[in-house]
C-alpha positions in Angstrom: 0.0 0.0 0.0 1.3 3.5 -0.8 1.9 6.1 1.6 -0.4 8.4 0.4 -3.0 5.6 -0.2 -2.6 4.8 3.7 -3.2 8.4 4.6 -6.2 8.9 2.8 -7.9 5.8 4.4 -6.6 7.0 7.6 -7.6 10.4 7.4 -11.2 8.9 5.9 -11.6 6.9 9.0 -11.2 10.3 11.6 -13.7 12.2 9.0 -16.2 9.3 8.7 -16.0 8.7 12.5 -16.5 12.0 13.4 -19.2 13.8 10.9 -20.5 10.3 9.1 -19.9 9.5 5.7 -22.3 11.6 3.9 -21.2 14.2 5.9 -17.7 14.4 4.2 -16.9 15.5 1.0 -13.8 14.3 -1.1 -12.2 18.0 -0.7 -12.5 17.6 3.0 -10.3 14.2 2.7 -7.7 15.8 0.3 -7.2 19.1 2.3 -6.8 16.7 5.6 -4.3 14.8 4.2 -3.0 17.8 2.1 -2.8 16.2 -1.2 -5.1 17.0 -4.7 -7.8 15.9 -6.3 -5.8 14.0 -8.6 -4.3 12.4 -5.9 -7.1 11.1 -4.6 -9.1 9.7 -7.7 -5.0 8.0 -8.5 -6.0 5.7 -5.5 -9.9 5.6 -5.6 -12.5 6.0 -8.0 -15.1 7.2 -5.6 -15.6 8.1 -2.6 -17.9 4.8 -2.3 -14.7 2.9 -3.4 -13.0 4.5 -0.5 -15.8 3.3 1.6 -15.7 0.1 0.0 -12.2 -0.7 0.8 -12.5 0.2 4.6 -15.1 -2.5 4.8 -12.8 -5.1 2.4 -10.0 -4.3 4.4 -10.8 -6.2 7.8 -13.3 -8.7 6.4 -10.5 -9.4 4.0 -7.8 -10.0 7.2 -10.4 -12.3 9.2 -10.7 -14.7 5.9 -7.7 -14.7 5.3 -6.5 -16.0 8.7 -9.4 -18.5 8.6 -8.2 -20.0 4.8 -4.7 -20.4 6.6 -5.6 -21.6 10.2 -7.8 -24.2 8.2 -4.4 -25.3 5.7 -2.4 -25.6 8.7 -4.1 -27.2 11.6 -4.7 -31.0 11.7 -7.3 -30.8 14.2 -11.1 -29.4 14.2 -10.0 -28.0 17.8 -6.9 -26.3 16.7 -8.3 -24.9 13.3 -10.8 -23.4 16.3 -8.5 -21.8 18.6 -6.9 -20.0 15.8 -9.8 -19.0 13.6 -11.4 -17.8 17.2 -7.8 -16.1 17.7 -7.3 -13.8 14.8 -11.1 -12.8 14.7 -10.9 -11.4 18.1 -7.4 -9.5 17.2 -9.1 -7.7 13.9 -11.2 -6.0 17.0 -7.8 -4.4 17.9 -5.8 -4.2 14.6 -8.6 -2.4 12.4 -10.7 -0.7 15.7 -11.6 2.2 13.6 -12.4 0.5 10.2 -15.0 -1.4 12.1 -16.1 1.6 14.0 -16.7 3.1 10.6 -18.4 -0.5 9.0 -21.3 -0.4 11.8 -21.9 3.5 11.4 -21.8 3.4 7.6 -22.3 0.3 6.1 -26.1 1.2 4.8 -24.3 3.6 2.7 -22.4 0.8 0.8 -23.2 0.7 -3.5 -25.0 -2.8 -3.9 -22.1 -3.8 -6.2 -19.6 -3.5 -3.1 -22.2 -4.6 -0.5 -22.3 -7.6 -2.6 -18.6 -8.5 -2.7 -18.1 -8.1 1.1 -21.0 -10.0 1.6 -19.3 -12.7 -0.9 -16.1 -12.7 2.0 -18.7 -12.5 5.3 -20.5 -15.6 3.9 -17.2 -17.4 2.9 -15.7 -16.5 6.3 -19.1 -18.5 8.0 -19.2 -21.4 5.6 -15.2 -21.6 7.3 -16.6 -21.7 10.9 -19.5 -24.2 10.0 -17.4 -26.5 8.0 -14.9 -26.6 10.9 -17.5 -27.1 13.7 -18.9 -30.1 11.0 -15.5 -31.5 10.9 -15.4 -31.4 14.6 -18.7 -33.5 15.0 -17.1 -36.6 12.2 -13.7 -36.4 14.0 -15.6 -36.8 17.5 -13.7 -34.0 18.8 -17.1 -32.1 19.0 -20.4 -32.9 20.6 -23.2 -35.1 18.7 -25.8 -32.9 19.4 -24.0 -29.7 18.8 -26.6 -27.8 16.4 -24.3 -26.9 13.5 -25.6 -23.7 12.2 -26.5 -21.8 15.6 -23.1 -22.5 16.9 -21.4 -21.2 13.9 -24.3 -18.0 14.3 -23.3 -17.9 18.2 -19.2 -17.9 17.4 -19.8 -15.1 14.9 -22.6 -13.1 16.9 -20.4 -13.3 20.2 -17.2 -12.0 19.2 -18.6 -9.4 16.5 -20.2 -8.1 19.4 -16.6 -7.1 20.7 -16.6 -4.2 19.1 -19.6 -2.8 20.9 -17.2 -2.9 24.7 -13.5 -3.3 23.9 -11.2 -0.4 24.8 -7.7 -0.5 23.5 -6.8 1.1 27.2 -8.8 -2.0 28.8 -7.5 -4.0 31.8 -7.2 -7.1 29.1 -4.9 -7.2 26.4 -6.8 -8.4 23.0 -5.2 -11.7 23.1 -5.6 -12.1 26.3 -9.5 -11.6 25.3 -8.9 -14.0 22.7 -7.8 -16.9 25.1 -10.9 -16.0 27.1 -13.0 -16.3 24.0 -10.8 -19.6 23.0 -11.4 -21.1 26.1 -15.2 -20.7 26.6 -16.1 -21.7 22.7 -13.8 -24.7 23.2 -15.4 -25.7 26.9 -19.6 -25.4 25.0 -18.0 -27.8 21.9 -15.5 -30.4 23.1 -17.2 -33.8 23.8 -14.6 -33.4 26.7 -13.3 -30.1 28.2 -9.9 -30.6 29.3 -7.6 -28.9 26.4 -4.2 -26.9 26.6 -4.9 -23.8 25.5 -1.6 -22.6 23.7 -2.6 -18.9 24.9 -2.6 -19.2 28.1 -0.3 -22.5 29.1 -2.9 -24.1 31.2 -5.5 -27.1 30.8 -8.5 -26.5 31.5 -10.9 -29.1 33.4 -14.3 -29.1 34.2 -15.5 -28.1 37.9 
């Protein structure tokens, strides 16, 4: 990513936080970041592609990390753990894209609400398949309802975003292990597991 690619979105992401995205104009962003015009349309077509990419950007990260945690692992439990891992970290990496996402998203060109849509679904399909791969290997519960779980998982952590403070008392990976460990206790037919975070094995009480 350029430089002056990088400051636009960051200097996007102040503007949109603060007076909403309809409530910038692109001559705002380019006196903020003290380039032109010409600048500007070099990186982005639109303001609506700028919008666009603040969205793609995290979404992007999150399925990413998934693709990789699930070519790496061996195990349903440790594709998990890390999938669980990285999606609580983009909470703390991209803080103010997501910030932006929730505020603006509505404002999002059907084109480009449909490719990020493409990567949320894709990014669910990876949880499900993992949590189905947990019930064949008889790592997970029997009677673990597939689709809800995979629905809980994503509706639990998005919801980080609503409470974490970078200036918290928890770290975000030591919010991740927390997260780790209490998905991993609700799906393991047992619940003793190392959990690599942390060092410790957790039993049941």
């Amino acid at each position: 990513m350029s430089d002056l690619r990088d400051r636009i979105i960051q200097e996007s992401l102040f503007l949109f936080e603060k007076n909403g995205f309809h409530g910038v104009s692109v001559n705002q962003i380019v006196k903020k970041v003290g380039t032109s015009k010409g600048g500007f349309y070099h990186h982005f077509t639109s303001k609506d592609e700028l919008l666009f990419v603040i969205h793609d950007t995290f979404i992007t990260y999150v399925l990413d990390k998934a693709m990789i945690a699930n070519g790496t692992y061996d195990t349903p439990k440790e594709k998990l753990q890390a999938i669980v891992k990285d999606f609580v970290k983009v909470f703390d990496l991209y803080k103010a894209h997501i910030s932006v996402f929730y505020q603006e998203n509505i404002y999002l060109k059907p084109e480009y609400e449909s490719l990020i849509k493409k990567k949320r679904d894709h990014f669910k399909q990876i949880i499900i398949h993992t949590i189905n791969e947990g019930k064949k290997s008889g790592d997970f519960r029997d009677d673990l309802p597939v689709e809800i779980t995979g629905m809980a998982i994503l509706g639990m952590v998005n919801w980080t975003y609503k409470w974490y403070k970078q200036s918290g008392p928890k770290s975000i990976d030591e919010i991740g292990d927390i997260f780790v460990d209490f998905i991993l206790r609700a799906v393991l037919k047992t619940n003793t597991y190392h959990n690599k975070g942390t060092g410790k094995s957790f039993l049941p009480d």
